[in-house]
Steps between C-alpha positions, in 0.01 A plus 500: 500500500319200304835309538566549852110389555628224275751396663337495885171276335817264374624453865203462680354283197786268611314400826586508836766293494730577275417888506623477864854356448575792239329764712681389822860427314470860365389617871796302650739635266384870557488441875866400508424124526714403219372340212611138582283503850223711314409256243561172750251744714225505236525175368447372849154768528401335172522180596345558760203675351488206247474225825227771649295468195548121456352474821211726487428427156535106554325501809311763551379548152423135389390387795330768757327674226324178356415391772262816620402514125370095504336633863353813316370238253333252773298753706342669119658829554422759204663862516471765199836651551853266392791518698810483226761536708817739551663362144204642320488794781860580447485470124202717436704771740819466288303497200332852561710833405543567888649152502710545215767787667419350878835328530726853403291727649458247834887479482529952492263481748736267756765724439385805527357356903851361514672854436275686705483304760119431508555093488748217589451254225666405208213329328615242255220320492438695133215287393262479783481923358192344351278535815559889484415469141175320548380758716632787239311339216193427690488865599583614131185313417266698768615837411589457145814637573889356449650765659271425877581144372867513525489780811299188664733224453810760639326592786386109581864451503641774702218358813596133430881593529421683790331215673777239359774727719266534811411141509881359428585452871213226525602364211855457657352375830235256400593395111912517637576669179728829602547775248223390305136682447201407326319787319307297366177653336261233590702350814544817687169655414409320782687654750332732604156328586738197689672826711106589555375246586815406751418796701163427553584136595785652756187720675303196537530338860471122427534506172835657482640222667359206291853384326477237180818397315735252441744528762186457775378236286820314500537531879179391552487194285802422416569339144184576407495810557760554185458707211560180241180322772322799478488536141421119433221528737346810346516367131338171667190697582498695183571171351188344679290812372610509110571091465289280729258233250357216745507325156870489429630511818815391393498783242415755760764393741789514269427843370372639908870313617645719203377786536630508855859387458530751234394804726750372738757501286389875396600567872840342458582607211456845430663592811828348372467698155449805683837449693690413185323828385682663823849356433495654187387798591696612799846584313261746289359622855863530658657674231179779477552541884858574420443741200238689685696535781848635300296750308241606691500623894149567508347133399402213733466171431413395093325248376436277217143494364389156395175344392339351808540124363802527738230489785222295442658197655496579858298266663229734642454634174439179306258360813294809494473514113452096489184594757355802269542343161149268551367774681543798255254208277217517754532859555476566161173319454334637793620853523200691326605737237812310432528415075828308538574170488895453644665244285832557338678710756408267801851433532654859561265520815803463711677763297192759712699371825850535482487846654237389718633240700787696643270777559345299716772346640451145367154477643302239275132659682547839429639363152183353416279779672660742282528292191097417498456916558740520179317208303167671571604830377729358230195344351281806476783687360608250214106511421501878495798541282431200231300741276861697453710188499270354213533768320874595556528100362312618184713800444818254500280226336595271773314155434250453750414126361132622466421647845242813471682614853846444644681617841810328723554546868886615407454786425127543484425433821745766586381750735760731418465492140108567569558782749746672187231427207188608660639794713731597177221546316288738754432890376731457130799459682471646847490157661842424318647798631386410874652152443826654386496731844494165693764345262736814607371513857626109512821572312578838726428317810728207386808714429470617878483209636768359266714792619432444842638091516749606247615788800447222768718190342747784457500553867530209619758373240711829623456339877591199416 
């Protein structure tokens, strides 16, 4: 057992890029690909993952993020609680013992949804697993208990892969990425508040009809209206806010002009990764189609679960998040209660929208409605859960560079994650076990409707 735990920590130790090329040749192969197409197939994800994070880490990272940290540093602010980031998130989760057999018991728990029908997905996105271990070890902290630990983390899975499958048809309409779904445990937490708050918008005469994205924006003003425009113009203001000095104004304007160009290029450019992303991908997604469909009658459509990089680079998404990023500062300082001071994971804001823009159907004002609701209550909940994500650091003796308190927005701002610790650890287990009837409710009603469109395409493919 130690050396097939081994063995998985090797892979997804590899990163993200090359762990998908191997993961997605073997897929291939097994699929009926071939192995020739396979591997061309994952280089090409690889590559593109390695462009993704070039991008984001280039441009987002060294540039966005110092930017609201030099404006947290003008207007004096002073919060008790450090945001470190997912890295440190992700490697205190891995670190833990729930972390440690995540990736094989994540991958038994895919396949046993797979052969009983209760999910879509083929999730090879093996080491984003460390979301469901987060919340595993954070509950294994609260109760004192592995075993609720590890029972946490499964069931966290089984309700994101749920929501990956239900959600995959806006994915294919708004993102254009068929045969792909996101269960994604930060991403797609948010899901359900976006479908929420959607409805409520819908029942709302005026409101419903107030329409903000890019396509509007284009017709309306033309070039300027553009996502690469739109993005220079945003880090202009941001730039304005973080770099203005009316005594080097020559300084100032070099790094405000910057700052903008390089959030336009973000708009560019991470679209264009994401479709390389897609070209590799869709011989994977083709031959699963095909497999399922040879071996199994009762199936619908499948899908490949990725990490949600592949979507942060629609337009709405980066506007909205470009818009929240300076305001999740000033709601942090004036929100009473609220301990933490956003810092490091500032740049996976738009990572909380990828589900939530086609949701909402590309609509940048419900987009920012919803994301200042999520900002709000992510906030509170990162301050709630720091005392457990301090100490989970101290069980792993994580470095926390002399902080007394740390937290992160991915994934402790997670409102998923919180609803699984604190319920989970209700009446010495009874809250776990109520979780676990809504994990099985979700993964019961999923297998009916999978059935159903599986029964429908069927139909019509018969008619045809």
């Amino acid at each position: 057992m130690e050396g097939i735990i081994g063995f998985f920590q090797f892979i997804s130790g590899l990163g993200v890029s090359v762990m998908m090329p191997i993961v997605l040749t073997i897929l291939g192969c097994i699929l009926g690909a071939g192995f020739g197409k396979s591997l061309r197939a994952g280089l090409t994800v690889g590559v593109g993952f390695i462009g993704l994070n070039l991008v984001i880490n280039s441009l987002l990272g060294t540039t966005l993020s110092p930017a609201v940290q030099t404006m947290v540093n003008n207007f004096g602010l002073s919060l008790t609680v450090v945001d470190v980031g997912w890295p440190a998130a992700a490697a205190i989760a891995m670190g833990s013992t729930v972390g440690i057999i995540i990736i094989p018991l994540g991958l038994l728990v895919n396949i046993v949804m797979l052969l009983t029908n209760t999910t879509q997905t083929v999730d090879v996105d093996i080491w984003d697993y460390w979301h469901f271990a987060f919340t595993g070890a954070l509950l294994a902290i609260v109760t004192n208990n592995i075993a609720f630990g590890i029972v946490a983390a499964v069931l966290n899975m089984i309700i994101i892969m749920v929501l990956g499958d239900y959600t995959a048809p806006l994915v294919e309409e708004s993102l254009g990425m068929p045969g792909v779904s996101l269960p994604h445990g930060f991403t797609t937490a948010y899901a359900p508040i976006a479908m929420v708050f959607n409805w409520v918008f819908d029942k709302i005469p005026g409101v419903r009809d107030i329409n903000i994205n890019t396509d509007t924006l284009q017709k309306k003003f033309g070039v300027f209206g553009e996502p690469i425009l739109l993005g220079t113009v945003i880090g202009i203001v941001i730039g304005c806010l973080a770099y203005w000095n009316p005594t080097d104004v020559q300084g100032s304007i070099t790094a405000i002009l910057s700052l903008g160009v390089s959030l336009g290029a973000v708009l560019v450019l991470i679209p264009k990764m994401a479709a390389l992303l897609m070209e590799g991908l869709l011989p994977i997604s083709d031959a699963a189609s095909k497999f399922v469909e040879s071996r199994f009658q009762n199936r619908g459509k499948i899908y490949i679960g990725l990490d949600s990089a592949v979507g942060v680079g629609h337009p709405v998404t980066l506007a909205i998040s470009f818009v929240l990023v300076p305001l999740c500062i000033f709601l942090a300082v004036i929100l009473p209660g609220n301990k933490v001071l956003p810092f490091a994971d500032l740049a996976v804001i738009p990572w909380m929208f990828v589900l939530i823009t086609p949701i909402v159907r590309n609509n940048g004002f419900r987009g920012i409605f919803i994301g200042i609701i999520v900002l709000i209550v992510g906030l509170y909940i990162a301050t709630d859960l720091s005392p457990l994500i301090t100490q989970a650091a101290a069980n792993v003796q994580f470095d926390m560079g002399g902080a007394a308190a740390i937290s992160s927005i991915c994934d402790g701002a997670n409102p998923l994650t919180w609803l699984i610790v604190r319920i989970g650890s209700l009446a010495n287990g009874i809250g776990l076990v109520a979780i676990a009837a809504v994990a099985i409710a979700l993964a019961v009603w999923n297998r009916t409707r999978i059935i159903k469109e599986a029964a429908e395409l069927h139909a019509s493919t018969e008619e045809e």
